[in-house]
C-alpha positions as CSV (number, residue, x, y, z in Angstrom):
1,X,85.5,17.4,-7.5
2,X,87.2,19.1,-4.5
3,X,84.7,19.4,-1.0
4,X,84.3,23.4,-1.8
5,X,83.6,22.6,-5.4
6,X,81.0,20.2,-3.8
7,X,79.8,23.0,-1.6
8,X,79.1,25.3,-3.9
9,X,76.8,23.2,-5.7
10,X,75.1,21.9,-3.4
11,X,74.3,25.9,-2.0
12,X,73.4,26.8,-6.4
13,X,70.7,23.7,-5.8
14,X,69.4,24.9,-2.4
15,X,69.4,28.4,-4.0
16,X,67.5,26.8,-6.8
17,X,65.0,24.5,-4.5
18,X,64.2,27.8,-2.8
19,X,63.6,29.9,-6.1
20,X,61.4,27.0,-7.6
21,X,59.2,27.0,-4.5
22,X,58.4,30.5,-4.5
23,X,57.5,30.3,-8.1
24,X,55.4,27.3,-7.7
25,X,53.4,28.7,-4.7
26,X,52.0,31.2,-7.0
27,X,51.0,29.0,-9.1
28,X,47.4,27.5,-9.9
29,X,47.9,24.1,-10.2
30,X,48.9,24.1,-6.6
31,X,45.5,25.7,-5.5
32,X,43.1,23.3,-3.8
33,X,39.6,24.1,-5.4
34,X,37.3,24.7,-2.9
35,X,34.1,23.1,-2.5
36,X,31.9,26.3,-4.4
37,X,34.6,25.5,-6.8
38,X,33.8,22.6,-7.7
39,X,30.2,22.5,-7.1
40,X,30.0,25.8,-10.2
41,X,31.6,23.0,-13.0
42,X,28.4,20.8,-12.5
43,X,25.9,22.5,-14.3
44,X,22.6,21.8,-12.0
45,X,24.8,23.4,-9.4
46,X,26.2,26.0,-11.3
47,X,22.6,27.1,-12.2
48,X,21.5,27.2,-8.5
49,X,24.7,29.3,-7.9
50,X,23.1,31.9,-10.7
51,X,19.7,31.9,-9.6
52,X,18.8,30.2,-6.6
53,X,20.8,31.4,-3.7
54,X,18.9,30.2,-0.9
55,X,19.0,26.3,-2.6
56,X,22.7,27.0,-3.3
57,X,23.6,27.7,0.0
58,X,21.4,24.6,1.7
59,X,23.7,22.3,-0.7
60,X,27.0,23.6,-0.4
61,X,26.3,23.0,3.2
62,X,25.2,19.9,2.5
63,X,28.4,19.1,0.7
64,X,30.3,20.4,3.1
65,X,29.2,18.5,6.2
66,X,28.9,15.6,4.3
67,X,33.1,15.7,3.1
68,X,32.3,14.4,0.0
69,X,34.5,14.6,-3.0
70,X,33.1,17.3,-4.6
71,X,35.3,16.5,-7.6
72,X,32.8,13.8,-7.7
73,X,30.2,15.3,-10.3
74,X,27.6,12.0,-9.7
75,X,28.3,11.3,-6.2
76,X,27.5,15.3,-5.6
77,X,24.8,14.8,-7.4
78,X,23.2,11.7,-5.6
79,X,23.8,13.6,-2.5
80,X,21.6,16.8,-3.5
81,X,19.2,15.3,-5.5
82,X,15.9,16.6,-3.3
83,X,17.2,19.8,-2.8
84,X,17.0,19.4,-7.1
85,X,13.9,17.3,-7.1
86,X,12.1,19.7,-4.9
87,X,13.2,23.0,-6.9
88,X,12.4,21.4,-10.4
89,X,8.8,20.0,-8.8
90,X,8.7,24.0,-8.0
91,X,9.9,25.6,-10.8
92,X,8.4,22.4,-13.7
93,X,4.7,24.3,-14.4
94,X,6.4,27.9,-15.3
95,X,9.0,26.3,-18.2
96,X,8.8,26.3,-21.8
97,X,7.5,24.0,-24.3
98,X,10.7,22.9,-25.8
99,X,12.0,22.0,-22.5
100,X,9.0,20.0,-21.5
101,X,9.1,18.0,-24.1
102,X,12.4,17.3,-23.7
103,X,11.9,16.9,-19.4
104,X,9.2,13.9,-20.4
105,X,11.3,12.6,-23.0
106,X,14.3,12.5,-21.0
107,X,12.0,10.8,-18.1
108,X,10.9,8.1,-20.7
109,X,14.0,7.2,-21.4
110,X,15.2,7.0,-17.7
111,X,12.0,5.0,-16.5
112,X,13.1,2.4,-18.8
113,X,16.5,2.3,-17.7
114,X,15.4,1.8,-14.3
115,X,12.5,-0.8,-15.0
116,X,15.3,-2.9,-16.4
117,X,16.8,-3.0,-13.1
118,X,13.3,-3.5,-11.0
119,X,9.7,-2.1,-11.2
120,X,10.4,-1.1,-7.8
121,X,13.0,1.6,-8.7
122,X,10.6,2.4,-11.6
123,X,8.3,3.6,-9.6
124,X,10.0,5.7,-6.6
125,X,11.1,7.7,-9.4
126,X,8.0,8.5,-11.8
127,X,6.6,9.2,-8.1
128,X,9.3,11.8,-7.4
129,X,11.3,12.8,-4.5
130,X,14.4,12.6,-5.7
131,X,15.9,9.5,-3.6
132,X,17.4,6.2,-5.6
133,X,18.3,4.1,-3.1
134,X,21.7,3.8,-5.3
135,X,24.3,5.8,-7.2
136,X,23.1,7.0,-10.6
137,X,26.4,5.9,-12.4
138,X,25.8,2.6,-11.3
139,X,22.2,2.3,-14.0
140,X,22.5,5.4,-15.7
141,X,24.6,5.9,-18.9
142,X,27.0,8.8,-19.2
143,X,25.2,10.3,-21.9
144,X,22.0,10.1,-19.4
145,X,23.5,11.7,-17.1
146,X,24.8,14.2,-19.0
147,X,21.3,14.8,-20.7
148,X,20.3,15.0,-17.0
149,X,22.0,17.8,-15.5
150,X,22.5,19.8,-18.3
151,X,18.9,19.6,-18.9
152,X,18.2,20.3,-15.4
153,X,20.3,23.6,-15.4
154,X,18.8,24.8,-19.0
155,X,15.3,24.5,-17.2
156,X,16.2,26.3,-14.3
157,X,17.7,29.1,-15.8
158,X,14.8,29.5,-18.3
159,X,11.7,29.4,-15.4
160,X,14.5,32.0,-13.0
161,X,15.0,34.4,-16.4
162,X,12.0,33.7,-18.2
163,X,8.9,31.7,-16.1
164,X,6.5,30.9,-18.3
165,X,2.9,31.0,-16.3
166,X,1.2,28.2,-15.0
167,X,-0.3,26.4,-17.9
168,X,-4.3,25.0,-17.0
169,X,-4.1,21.5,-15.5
170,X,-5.0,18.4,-17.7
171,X,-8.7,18.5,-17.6
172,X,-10.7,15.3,-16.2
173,X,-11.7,14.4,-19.6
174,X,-8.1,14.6,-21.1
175,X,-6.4,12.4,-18.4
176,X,-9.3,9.9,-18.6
177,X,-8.5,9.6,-22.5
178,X,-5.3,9.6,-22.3
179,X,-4.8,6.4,-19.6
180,X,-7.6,4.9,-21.7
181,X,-5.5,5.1,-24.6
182,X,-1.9,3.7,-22.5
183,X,-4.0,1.1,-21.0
184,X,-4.9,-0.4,-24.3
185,X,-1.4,-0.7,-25.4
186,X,-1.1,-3.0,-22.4
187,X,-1.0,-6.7,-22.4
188,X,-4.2,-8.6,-20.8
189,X,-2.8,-9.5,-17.6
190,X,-1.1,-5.9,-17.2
191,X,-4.5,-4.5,-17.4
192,X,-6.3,-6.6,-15.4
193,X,-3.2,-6.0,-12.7
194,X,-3.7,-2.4,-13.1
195,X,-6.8,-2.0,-13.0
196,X,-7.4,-1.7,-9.0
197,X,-4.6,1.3,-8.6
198,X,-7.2,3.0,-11.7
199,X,-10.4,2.4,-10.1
200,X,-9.8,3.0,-6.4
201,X,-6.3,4.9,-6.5
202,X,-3.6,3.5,-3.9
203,X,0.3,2.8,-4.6
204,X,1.4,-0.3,-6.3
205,X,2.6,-3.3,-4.6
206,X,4.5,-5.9,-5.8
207,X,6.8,-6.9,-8.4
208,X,3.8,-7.3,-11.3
209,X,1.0,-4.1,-10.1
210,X,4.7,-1.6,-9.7
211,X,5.5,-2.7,-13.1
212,X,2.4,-2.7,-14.8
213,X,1.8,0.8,-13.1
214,X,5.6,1.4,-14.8
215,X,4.2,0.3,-18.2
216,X,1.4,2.3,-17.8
217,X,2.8,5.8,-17.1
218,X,5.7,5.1,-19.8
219,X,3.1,4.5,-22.1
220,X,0.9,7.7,-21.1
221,X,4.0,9.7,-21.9
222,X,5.0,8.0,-25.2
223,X,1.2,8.9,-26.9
224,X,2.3,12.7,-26.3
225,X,5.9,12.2,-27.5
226,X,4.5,10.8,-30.8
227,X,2.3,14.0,-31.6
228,X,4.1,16.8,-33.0
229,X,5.3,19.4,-30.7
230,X,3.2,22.0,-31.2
231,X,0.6,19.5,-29.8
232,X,2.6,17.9,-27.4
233,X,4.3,21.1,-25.8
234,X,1.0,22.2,-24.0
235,X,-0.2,19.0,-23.3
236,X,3.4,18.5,-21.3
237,X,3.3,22.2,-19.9
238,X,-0.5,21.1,-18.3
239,X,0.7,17.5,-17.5
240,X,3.6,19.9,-14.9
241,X,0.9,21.9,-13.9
242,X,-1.2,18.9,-13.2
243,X,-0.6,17.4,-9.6
């Protein structure tokens, strides 16, 4: 091939190059999501982006000066938990039945996961606050976590849309028979462990009072998942309501 024939095509391919990169700058593959972007395909987040403007904006600034991955969905996640924690603890005495029971099912099912790891862990998180210590993925299952968000942003949108009011506490006499009931499900030593945090209140300490404390709240929550919903749905709407 002669040097002009040579020319030539090397000019058709720059031609070409130059063509091909106009068309591909339009294009969306080539678009960076942003960090809002991102943030609206988590569910939780997408909810606060709907509803809660002022908690949307604290954690998209938190996301932002933290230069997380946003594409990240758990590691997001870990990193705005209290803004969540603090919202739900808000927003948890004005949702529905249905998704209280499915709230304290879902935190059944998570305390357990956790007190497999350490009573410790059990406990920071039946006390709230939002704070692990650790990333989810590395205890929870997918299908927990799943469960998790997705539950978080149903109940979110359903007390911004449609709050339910503030159900009546648990009365004195319903809590009393209600831990009197979980503490009987408890082995001897259990009990007689427990028994100082039930009497004079405090926090538990130690490997055997944090998980006998862990035991104890599972099994306060299991009595009301075993009654059928009509039963359990108030008693879990006044459980939220109860502080």
């Amino acid at each position: 091939m002669g040097s002009g024939t040579a020319t030539k095509g090397l000019r058709r391919a720059g031609v070409a190059l130059g063509v091909m990169a106009v068309l591909l700058a339009g294009c969306d593959f080539l678009h960076r999501p942003t960090i809002e972007e991102q943030a609206d395909k988590i569910p939780s987040l997408k909810a606060l982006h709907d509803y809660y403007p002022q908690e949307y904006q604290q954690v998209i600034a938190m996301l932002k000066a933290s230069k997380l991955d946003a594409s990240n969905k758990v590691a997001v996640q870990d990193h705005i938990r209290p803004v969540i924690a603090q919202l739900m603890a808000k927003q948890a005495p004005h949702m529905s039945e249905e998704n209280a029971i499915a709230t304290f099912h879902l935190a059944v099912d998570e305390a357990k996961t956790l007190k497999a790891r350490s009573a410790e862990d059990c406990v920071n998180f039946l006390n709230g606050g939002g704070r692990f210590g650790f990333a989810a993925d590395e205890v929870f299952t997918k299908e927990e976590l799943e469960r998790d968000t997705t539950l978080t942003a149903k109940l979110l949108a359903q007390t911004a849309v449609s709050p339910l009011p503030t159900a009546a506490p648990l009365s004195s006499e319903q809590r009393a028979k209600l831990a009197r009931a979980a503490v009987d499900t408890l082995p001897a030593a259990s009990r007689e462990t427990l028994m100082p945090i039930l009497q004079y209140g405090g926090t538990p300490v130690g490997a055997a009072q944090q998980g006998a404390y862990c035991d104890f709240t599972i099994a306060i929550l299991q009595q009301l998942l075993a009654m059928p919903p009509k039963e359990s749905g108030p008693m879990f709407r006044a459980l939220a309501a109860s502080k």
